[in-house]
C-alpha positions in Angstrom: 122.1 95.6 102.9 118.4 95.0 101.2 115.2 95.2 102.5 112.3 93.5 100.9 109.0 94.8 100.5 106.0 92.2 98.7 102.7 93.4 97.9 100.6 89.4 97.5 97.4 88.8 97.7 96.8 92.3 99.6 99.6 91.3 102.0 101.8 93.2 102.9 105.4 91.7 103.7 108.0 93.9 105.0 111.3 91.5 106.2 114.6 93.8 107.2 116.7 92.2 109.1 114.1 89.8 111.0 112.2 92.7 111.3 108.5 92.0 110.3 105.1 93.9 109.9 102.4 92.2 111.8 99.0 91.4 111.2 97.9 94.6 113.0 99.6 96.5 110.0 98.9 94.1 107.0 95.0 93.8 108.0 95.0 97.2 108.6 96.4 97.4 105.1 94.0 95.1 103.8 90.7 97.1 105.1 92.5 100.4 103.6 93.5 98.5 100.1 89.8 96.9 99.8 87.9 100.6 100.7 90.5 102.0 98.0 89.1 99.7 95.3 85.6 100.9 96.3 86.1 105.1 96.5 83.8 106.8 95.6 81.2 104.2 95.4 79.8 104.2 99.1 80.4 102.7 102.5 81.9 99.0 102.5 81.3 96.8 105.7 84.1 95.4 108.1 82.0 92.3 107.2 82.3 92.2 103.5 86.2 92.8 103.8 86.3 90.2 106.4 84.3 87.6 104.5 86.2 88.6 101.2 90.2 87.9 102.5 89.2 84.9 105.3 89.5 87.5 108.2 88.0 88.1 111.5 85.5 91.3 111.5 86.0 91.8 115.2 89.8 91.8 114.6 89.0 94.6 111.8 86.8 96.5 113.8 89.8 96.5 116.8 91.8 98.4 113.9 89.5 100.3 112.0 89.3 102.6 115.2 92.7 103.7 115.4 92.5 104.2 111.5 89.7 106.8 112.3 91.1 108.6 114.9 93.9 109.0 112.6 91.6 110.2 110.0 92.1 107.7 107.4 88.9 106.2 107.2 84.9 107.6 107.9 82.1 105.0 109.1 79.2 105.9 107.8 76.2 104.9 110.1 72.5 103.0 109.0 71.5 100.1 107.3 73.9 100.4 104.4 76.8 101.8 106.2 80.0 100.6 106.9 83.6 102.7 106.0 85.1 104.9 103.6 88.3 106.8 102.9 88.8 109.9 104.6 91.3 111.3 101.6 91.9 110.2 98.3 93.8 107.1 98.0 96.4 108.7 96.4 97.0 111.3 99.6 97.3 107.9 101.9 100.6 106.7 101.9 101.2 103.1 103.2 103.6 104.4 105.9 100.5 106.6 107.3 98.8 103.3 107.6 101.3 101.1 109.3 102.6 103.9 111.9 99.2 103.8 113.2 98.7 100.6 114.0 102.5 99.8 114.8 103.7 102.6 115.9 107.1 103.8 114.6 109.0 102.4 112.5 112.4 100.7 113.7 114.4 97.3 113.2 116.1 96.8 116.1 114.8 97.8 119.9 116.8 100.1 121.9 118.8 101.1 118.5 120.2 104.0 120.6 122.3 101.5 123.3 123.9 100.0 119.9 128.0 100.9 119.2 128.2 104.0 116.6 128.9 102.0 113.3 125.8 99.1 114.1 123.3 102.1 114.7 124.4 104.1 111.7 123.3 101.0 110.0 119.9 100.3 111.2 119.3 104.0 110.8 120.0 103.1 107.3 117.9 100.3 106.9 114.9 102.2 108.9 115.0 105.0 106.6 115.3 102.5 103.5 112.0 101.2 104.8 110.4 104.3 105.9 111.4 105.8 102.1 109.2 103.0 100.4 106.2 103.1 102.8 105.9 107.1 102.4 106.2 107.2 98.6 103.8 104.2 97.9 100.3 105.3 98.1 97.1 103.3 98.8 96.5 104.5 94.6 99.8 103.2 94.1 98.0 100.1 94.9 95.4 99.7 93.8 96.5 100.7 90.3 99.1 97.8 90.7 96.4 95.2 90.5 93.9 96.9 88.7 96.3 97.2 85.3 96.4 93.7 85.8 100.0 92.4 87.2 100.3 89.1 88.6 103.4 89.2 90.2 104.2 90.7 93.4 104.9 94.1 93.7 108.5 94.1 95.1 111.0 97.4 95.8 114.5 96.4 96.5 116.8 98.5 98.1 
């Protein structure tokens, strides 16, 4: 069994089994990676973010409000406003992030109608997956490509 999880280009790939993440939680990654690189230096716009990976703002601005109601992120109202972290980046784990905007995390619908030894197995390969998103922080990330690395930032299990 192996799940694959790529960190590219501030995407986010997650591919168990057929399952995949979609854009809801790799944007919402991306808005949480790109106010990481700018904590502690003020409020960053859905705009600039946007602008800066090819995105839609009004598809960032769909998931930034689920992101604050979790209390991940702040927006800071006025002419220079925009977002910030909530926490540190190193208290947001990457499985905080995709819950929200996916919901939990499982590989297979209606795991529980499944035959004992095929639902022992995705439980498996949903707690593989769930194990890497909870210990990998937004720091975790950013740290990746500020010490420079080029390759992707890939966990096998």
């Amino acid at each position: 069994m192996s799940c694959i999880v790529i960190l590219r280009n501030d995407e986010l790939f997650i591919e168990v089994l057929g399952m995949k993440i979609s854009t809801k939680g790799r944007y919402g990654l991306t808005i949480m990676l790109a106010l990481a690189r700018k904590h502690g230096e003020g409020p960053l716009s859905l705009k600039a973010i946007a602008r800066e990976n090819d995105l839609s703002d009004h598809y960032l601005e769909q998931l930034a409000s689920p992101l604050r109601n979790a209390g991940l992120i702040k927006s800071i109202r006025g002419a220079y406003g925009g977002y910030v972290l909530a926490k540190d980046p190193d208290e947001i784990k990457a499985g905080d992030i995709i819950r929200v905007l996916e919901g939990p995390i499982s590989p297979v619908e209606g795991m529980e109608n499944e035959e004992p030894a095929k639902q022992a197995l995705w439980i498996r390969i949903r707690d593989a997956v769930k194990d890497v998103l909870d210990t990998t922080t937004l720091e975790d990330l950013r740290r990746h490509e500020h010490d420079g690395y080029q390759d992707a930032y890939m966990f096998y299990i």
